[in-house]
mmCIF file of the C-alpha atoms, coordinates in Angstrom:
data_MODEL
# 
_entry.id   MODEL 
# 
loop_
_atom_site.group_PDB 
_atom_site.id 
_atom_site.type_symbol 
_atom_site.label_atom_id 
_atom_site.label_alt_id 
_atom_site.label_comp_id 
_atom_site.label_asym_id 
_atom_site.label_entity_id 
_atom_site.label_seq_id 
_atom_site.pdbx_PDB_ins_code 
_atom_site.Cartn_x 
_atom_site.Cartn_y 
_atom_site.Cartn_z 
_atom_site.occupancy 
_atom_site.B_iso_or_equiv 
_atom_site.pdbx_formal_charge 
_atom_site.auth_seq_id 
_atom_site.auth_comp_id 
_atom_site.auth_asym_id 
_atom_site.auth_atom_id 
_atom_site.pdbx_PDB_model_num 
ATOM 1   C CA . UNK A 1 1   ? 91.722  84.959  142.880 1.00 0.00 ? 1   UNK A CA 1 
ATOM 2   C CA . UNK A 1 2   ? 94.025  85.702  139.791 1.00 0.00 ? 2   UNK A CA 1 
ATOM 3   C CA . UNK A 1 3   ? 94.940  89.691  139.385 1.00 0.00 ? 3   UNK A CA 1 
ATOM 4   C CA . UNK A 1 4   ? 96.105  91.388  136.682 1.00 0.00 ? 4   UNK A CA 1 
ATOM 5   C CA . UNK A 1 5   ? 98.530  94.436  136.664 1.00 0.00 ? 5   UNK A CA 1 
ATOM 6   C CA . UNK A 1 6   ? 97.907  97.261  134.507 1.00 0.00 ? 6   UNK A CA 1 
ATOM 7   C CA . UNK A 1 7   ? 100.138 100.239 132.907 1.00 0.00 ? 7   UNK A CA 1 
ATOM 8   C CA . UNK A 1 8   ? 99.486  102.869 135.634 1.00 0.00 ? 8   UNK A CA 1 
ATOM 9   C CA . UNK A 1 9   ? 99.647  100.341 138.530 1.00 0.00 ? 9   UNK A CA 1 
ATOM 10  C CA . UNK A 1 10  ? 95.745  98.947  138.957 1.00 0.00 ? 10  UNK A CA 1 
ATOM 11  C CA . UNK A 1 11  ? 95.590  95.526  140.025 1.00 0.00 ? 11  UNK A CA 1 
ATOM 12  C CA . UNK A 1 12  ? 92.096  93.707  140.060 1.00 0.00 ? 12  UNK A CA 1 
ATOM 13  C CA . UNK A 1 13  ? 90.722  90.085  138.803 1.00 0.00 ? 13  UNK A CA 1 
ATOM 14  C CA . UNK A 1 14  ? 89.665  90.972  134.844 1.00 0.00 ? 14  UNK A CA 1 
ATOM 15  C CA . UNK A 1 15  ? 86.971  88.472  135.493 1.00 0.00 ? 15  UNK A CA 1 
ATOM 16  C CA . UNK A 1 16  ? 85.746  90.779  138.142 1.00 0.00 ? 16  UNK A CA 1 
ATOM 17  C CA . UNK A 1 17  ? 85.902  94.271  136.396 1.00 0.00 ? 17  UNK A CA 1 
ATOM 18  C CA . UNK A 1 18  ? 84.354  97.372  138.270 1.00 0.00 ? 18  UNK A CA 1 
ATOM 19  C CA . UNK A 1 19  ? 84.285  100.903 136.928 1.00 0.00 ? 19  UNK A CA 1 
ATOM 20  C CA . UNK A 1 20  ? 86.988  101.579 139.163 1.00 0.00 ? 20  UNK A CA 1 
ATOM 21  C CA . UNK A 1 21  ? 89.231  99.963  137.436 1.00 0.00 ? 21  UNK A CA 1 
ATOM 22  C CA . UNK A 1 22  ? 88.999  100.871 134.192 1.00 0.00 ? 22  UNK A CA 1 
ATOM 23  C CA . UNK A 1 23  ? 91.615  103.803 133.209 1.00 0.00 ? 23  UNK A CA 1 
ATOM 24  C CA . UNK A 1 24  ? 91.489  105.786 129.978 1.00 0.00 ? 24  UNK A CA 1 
ATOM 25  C CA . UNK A 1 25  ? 95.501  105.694 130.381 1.00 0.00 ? 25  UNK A CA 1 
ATOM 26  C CA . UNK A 1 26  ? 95.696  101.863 130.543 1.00 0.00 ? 26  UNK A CA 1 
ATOM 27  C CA . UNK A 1 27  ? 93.959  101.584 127.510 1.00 0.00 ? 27  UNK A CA 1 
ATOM 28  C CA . UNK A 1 28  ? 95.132  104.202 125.771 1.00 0.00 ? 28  UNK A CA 1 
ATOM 29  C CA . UNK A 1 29  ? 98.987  102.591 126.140 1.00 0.00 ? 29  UNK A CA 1 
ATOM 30  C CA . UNK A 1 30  ? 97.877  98.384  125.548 1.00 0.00 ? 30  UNK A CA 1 
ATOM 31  C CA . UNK A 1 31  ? 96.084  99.389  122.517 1.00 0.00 ? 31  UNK A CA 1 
ATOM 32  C CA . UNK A 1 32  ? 98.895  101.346 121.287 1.00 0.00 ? 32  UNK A CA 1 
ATOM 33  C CA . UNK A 1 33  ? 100.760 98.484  121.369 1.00 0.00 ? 33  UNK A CA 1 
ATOM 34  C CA . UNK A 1 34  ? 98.874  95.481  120.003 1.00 0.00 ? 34  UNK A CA 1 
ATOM 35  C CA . UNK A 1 35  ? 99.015  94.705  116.730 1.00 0.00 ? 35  UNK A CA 1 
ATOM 36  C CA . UNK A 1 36  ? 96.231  94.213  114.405 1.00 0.00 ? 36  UNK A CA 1 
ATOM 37  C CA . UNK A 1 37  ? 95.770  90.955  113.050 1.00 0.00 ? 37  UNK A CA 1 
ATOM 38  C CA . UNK A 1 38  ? 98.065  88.542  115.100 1.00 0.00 ? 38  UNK A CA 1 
ATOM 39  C CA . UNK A 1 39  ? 100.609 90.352  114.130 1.00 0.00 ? 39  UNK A CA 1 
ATOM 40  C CA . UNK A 1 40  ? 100.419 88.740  110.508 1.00 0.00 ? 40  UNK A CA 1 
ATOM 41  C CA . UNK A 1 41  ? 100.462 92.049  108.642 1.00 0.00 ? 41  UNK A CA 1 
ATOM 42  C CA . UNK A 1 42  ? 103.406 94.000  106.509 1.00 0.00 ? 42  UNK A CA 1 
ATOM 43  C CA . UNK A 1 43  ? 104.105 96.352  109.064 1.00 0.00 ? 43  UNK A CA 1 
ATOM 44  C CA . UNK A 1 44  ? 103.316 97.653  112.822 1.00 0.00 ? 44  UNK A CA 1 
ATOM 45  C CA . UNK A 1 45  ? 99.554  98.508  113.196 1.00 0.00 ? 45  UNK A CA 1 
ATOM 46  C CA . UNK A 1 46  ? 98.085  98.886  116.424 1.00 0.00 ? 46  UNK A CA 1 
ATOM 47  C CA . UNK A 1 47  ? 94.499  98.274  117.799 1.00 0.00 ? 47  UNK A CA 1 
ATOM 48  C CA . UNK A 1 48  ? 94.950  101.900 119.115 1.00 0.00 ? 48  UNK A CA 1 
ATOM 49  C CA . UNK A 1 49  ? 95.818  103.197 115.562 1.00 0.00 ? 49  UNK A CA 1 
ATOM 50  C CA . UNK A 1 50  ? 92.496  101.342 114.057 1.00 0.00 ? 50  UNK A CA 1 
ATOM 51  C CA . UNK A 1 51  ? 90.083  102.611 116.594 1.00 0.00 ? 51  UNK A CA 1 
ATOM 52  C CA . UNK A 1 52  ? 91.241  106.617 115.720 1.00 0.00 ? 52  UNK A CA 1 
ATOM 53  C CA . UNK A 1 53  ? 90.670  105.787 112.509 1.00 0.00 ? 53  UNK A CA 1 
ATOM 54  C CA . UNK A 1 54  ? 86.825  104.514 113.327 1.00 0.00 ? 54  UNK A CA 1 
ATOM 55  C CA . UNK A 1 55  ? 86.557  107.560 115.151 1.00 0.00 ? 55  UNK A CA 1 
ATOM 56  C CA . UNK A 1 56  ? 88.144  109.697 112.879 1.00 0.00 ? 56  UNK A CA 1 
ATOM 57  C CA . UNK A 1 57  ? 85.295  107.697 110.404 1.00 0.00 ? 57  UNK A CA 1 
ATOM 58  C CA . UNK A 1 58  ? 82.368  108.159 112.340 1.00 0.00 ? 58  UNK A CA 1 
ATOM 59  C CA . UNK A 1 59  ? 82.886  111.896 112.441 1.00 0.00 ? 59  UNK A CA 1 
ATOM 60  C CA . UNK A 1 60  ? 83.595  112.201 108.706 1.00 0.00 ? 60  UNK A CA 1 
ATOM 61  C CA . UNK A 1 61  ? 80.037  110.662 108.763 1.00 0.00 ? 61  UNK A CA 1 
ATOM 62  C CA . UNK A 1 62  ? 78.645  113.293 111.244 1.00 0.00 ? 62  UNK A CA 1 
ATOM 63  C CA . UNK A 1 63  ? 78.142  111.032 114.040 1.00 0.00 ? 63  UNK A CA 1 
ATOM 64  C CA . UNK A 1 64  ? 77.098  111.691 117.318 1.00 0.00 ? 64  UNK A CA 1 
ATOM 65  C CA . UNK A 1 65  ? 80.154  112.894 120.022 1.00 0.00 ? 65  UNK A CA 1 
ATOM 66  C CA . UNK A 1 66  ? 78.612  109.815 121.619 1.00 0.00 ? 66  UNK A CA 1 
ATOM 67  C CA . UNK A 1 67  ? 78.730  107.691 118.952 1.00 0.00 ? 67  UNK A CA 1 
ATOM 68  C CA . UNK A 1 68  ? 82.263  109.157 117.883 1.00 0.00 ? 68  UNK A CA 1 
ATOM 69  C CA . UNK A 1 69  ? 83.430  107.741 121.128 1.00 0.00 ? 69  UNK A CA 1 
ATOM 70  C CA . UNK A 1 70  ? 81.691  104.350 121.053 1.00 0.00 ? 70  UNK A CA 1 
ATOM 71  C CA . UNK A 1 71  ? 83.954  104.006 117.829 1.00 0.00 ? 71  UNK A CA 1 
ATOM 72  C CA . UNK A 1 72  ? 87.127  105.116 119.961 1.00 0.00 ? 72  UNK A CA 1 
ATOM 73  C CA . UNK A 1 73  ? 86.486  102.741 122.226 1.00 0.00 ? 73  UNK A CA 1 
ATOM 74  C CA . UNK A 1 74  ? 84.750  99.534  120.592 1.00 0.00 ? 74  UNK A CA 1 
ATOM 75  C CA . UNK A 1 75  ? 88.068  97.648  121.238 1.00 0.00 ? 75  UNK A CA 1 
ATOM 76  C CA . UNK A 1 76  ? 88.878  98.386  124.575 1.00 0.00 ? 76  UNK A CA 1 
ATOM 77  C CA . UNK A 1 77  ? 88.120  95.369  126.194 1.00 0.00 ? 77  UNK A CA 1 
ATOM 78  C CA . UNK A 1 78  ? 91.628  93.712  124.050 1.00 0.00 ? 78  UNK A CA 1 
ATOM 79  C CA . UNK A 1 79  ? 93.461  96.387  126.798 1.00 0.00 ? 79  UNK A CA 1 
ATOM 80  C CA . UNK A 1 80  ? 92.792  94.096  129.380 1.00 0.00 ? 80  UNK A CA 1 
ATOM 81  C CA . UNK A 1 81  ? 92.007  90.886  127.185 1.00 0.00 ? 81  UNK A CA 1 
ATOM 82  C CA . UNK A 1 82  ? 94.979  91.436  124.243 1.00 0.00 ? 82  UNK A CA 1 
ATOM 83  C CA . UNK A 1 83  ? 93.589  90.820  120.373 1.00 0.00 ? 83  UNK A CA 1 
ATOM 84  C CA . UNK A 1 84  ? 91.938  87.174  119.051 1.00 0.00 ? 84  UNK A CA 1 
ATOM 85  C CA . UNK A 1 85  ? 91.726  87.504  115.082 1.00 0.00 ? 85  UNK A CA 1 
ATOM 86  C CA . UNK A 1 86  ? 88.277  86.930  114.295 1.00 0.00 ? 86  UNK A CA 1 
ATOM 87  C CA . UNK A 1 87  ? 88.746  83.564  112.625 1.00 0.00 ? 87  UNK A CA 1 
ATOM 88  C CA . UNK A 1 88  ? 89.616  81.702  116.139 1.00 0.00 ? 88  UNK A CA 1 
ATOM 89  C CA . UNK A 1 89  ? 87.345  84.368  118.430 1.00 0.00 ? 89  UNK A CA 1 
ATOM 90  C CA . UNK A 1 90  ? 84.267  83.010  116.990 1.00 0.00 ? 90  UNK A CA 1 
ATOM 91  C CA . UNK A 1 91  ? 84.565  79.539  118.138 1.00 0.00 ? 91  UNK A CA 1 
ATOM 92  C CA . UNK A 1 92  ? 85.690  81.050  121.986 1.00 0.00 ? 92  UNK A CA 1 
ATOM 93  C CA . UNK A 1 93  ? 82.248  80.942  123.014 1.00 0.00 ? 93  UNK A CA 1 
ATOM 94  C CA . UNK A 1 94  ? 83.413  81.519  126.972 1.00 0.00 ? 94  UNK A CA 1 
ATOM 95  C CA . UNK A 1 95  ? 85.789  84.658  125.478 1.00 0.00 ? 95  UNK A CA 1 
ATOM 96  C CA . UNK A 1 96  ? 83.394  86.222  124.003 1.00 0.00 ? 96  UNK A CA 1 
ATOM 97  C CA . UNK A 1 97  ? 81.232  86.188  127.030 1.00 0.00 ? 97  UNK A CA 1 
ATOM 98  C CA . UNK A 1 98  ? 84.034  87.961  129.136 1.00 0.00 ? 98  UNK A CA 1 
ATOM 99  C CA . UNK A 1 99  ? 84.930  90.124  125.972 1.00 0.00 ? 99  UNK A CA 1 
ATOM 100 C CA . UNK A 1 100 ? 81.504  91.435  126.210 1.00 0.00 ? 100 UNK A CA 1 
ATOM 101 C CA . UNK A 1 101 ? 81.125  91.111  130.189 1.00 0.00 ? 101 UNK A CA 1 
ATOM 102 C CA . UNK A 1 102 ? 84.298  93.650  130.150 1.00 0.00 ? 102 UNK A CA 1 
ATOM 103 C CA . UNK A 1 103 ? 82.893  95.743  126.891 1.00 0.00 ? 103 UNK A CA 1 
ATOM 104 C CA . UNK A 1 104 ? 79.987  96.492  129.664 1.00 0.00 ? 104 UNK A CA 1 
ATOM 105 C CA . UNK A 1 105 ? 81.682  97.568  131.925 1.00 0.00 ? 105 UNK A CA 1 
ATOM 106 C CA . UNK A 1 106 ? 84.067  99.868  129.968 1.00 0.00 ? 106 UNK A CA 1 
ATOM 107 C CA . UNK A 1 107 ? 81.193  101.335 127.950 1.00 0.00 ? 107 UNK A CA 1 
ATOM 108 C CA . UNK A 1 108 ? 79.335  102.161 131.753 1.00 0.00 ? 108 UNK A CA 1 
ATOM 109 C CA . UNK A 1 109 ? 82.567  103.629 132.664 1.00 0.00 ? 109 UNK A CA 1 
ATOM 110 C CA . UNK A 1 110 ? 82.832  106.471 129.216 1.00 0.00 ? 110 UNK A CA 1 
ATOM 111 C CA . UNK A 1 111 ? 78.665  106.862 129.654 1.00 0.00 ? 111 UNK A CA 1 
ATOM 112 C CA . UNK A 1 112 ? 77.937  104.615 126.689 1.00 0.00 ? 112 UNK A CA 1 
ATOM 113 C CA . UNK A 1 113 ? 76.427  101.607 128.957 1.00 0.00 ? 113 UNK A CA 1 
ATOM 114 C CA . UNK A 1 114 ? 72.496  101.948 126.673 1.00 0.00 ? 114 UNK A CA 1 
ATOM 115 C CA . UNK A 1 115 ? 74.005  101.955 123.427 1.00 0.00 ? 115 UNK A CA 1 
ATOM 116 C CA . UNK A 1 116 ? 71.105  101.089 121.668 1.00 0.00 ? 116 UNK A CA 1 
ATOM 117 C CA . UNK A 1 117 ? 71.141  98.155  119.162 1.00 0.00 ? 117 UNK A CA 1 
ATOM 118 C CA . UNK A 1 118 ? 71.162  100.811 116.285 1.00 0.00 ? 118 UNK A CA 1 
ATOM 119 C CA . UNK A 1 119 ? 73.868  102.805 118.004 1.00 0.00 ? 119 UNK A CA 1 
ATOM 120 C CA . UNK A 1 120 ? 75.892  99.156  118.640 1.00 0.00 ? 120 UNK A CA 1 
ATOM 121 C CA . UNK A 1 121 ? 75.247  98.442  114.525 1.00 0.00 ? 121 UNK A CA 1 
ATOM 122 C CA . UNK A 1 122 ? 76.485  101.369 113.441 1.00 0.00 ? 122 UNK A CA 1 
ATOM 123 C CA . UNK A 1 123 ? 80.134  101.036 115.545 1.00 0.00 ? 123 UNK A CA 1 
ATOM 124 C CA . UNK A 1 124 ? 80.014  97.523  114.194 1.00 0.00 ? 124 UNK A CA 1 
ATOM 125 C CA . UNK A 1 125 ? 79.259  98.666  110.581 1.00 0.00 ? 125 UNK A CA 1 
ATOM 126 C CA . UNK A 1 126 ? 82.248  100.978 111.066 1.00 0.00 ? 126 UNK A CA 1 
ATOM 127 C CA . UNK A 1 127 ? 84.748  98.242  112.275 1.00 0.00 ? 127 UNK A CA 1 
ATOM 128 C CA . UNK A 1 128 ? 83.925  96.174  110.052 1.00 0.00 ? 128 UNK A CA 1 
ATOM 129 C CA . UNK A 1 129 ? 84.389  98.719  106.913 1.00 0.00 ? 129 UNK A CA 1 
ATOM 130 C CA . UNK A 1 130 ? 87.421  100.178 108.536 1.00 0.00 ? 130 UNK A CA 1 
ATOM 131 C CA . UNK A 1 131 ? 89.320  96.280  108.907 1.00 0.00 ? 131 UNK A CA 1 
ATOM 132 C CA . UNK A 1 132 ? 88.222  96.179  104.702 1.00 0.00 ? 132 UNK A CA 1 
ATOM 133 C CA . UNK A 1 133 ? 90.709  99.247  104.019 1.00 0.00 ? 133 UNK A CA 1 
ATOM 134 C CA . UNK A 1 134 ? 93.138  98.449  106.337 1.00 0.00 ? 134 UNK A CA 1 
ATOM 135 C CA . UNK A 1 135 ? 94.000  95.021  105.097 1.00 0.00 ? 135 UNK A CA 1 
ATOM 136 C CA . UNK A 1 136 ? 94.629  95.217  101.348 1.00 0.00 ? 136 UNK A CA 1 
ATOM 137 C CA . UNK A 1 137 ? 97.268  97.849  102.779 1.00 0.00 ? 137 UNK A CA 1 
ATOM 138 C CA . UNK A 1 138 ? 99.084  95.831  105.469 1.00 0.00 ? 138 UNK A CA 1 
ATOM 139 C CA . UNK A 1 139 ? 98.214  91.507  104.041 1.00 0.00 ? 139 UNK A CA 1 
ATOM 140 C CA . UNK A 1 140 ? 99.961  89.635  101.526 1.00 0.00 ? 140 UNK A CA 1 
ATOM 141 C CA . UNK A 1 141 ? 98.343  87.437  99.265  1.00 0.00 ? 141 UNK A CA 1 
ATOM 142 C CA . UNK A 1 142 ? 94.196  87.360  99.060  1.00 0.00 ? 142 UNK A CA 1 
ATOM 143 C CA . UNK A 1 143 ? 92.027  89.922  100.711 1.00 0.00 ? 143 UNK A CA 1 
ATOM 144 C CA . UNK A 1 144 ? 89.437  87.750  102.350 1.00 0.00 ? 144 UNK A CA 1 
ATOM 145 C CA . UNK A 1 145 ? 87.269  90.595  102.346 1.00 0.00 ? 145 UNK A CA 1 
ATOM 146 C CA . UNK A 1 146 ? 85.831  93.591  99.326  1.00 0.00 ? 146 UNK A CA 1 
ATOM 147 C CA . UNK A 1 147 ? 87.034  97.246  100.294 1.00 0.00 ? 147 UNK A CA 1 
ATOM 148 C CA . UNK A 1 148 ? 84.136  99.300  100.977 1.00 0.00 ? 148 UNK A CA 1 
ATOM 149 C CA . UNK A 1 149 ? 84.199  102.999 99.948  1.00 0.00 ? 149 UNK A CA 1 
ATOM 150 C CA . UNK A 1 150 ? 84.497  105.241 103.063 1.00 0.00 ? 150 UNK A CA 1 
ATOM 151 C CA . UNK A 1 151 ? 83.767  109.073 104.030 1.00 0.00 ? 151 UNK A CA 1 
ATOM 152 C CA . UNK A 1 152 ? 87.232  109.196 105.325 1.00 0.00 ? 152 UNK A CA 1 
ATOM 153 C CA . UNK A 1 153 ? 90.927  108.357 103.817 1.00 0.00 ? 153 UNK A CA 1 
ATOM 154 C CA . UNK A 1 154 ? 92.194  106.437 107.290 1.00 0.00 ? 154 UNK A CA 1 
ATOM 155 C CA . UNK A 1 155 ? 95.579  106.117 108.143 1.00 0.00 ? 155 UNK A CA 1 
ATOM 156 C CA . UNK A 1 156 ? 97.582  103.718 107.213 1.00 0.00 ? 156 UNK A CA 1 
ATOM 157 C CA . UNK A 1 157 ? 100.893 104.347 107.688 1.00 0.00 ? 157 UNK A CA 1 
ATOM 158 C CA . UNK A 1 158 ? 103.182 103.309 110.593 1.00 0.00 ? 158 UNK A CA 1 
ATOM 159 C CA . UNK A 1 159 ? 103.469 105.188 113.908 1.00 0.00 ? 159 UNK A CA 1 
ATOM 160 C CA . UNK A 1 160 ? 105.561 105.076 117.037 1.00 0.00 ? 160 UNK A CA 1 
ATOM 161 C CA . UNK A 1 161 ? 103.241 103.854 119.758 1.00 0.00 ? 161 UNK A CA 1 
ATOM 162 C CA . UNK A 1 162 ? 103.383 106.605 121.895 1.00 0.00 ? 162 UNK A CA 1 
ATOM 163 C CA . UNK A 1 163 ? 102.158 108.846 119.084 1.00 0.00 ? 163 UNK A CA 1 
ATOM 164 C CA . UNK A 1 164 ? 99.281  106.768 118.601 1.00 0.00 ? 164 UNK A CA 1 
ATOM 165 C CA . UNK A 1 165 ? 98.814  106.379 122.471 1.00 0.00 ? 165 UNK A CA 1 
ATOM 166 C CA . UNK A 1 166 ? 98.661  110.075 123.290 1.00 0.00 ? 166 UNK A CA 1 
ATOM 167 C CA . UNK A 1 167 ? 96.702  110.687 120.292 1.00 0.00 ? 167 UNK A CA 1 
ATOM 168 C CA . UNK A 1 168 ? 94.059  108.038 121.406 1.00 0.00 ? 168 UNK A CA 1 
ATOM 169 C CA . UNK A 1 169 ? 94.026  109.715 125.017 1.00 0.00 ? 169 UNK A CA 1 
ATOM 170 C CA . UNK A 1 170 ? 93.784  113.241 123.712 1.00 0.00 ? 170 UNK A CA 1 
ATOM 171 C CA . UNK A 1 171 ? 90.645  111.728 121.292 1.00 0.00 ? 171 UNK A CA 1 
ATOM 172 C CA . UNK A 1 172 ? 88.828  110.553 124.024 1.00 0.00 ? 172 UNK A CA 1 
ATOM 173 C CA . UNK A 1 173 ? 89.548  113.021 126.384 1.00 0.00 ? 173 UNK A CA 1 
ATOM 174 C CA . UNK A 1 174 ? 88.183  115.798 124.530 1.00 0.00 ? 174 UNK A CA 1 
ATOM 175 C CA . UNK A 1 175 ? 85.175  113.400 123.544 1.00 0.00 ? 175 UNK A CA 1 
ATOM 176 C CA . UNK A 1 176 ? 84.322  112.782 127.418 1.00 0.00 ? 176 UNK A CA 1 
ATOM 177 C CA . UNK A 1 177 ? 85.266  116.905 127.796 1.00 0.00 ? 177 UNK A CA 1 
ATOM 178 C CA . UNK A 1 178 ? 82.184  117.720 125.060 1.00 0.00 ? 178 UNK A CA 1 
ATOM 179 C CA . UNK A 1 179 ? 79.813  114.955 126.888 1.00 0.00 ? 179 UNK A CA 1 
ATOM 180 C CA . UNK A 1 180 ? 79.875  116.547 130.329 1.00 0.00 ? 180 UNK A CA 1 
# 
C-alpha cells in the first residue's frame, strides 16, 4: 500500500480515497500553490486562483450556490493528483480514470455527488471559457485558443498563495454554510 501525506497531516492511499479523507484545508493550500499550465506561463497563477475565478463566473451568471461550488471545486482532484496540461492528460487514459475516481469522491464529500450531466456541462463550459481569458494574459507567442466574452472581468493578476488559499477556503466555506 503506497500513502500519501497531506497539508494538515491525513495520510491514506489516493487510489483508495474515502470521504474521510478529503479536507477543504488540504485543498484549499495544494491548489494555492500549483501553477496553471505546467508552469509555462508569464507569471505565478495558481489552480486555486482559476477556480475563484469560475466561481466568481458562475455567480456573475446567477448560478446555483450549488453550482457556484461545483465551479470552486471542479479542480480539486489536482490537490491530491498535482496539474497535467491538457495536451498530455488526454492520452493518460488510466489518469483520467483516477482523476475522475477522486473527482467522485470529492464532489460526494461538498454534496455535489448527482451533478447532473447539464449541471457537469455547465462547470465544464465555465473552465473551459475561463482557461480562454486567462491565457492571452499569462502565454507568449500564439493563443491556441479564441477568448470568449464573459459575465465577469476575472482576475488576473498575481497573488501570494496564502491570499488565494484563504480566499478559496472562505469561498467554499460560506458556499457549504448557505447549502446546509
Amino acid at each position: 500500500m503506497s500513502t500519501m501525506n497531506t497539508y494538515t497531516g491525513k495520510q491514506f492511499d489516493p487510489m483508495l480515497m474515502t470521504e474521510e479523507d478529503v479536507s477543504l484545508r488540504d485543498i484549499a493550500h495544494a491548489l494555492s500553490l500549483l501553477c496553471r499550465g505546467g508552469g509555462q506561463v508569464t507569471y505565478f497563477y495558481s489552480v486555486g486562483q482559476h477556480s475563484v475565478n469560475c466561481a466568481r463566473e458562475a455567480k456573475a451568471r446567477g448560478w446555483s450556490d450549488r453550482l457556484v461550488l461545483a465551479c470552486l471545486l471542479h479542480d480539486a482532484s489536482e490537490a491530491y493528483l498535482s496539474d497535467i496540461i491538457r495536451p498530455v492528460k488526454e492520452h493518460l487514459q488510466g489518469y483520467r480514470e483516477i482523476e475522475s475516481q477522486i473527482m467522485q469522491v470529492i464532489f460526494e464529500k461538498f454534496g455535489l455527488g448527482d451533478l447532473t450531466a447539464e449541471e457537469n456541462r455547465c462547470w465544464k463550459q465555465i473552465d473551459n471559457e475561463m482557461l480562454s481569458n486567462e491565457m492571452p494574459a499569462m502565454l507568449n507567442g500564439r493563443m491556441p485558443i479564441e477568448k470568449v466574452a464573459i459575465c465577469s472581468e476575472p482576475d488576473l493578476a498575481e497573488h501570494p498563495f496564502r491570499e488565494v488559499e484563504e480566499e478559496f477556503y472562505s469561498m467554499a466555506e460560506e458556499l457549504l454554510s448557505l447549502r446546509e
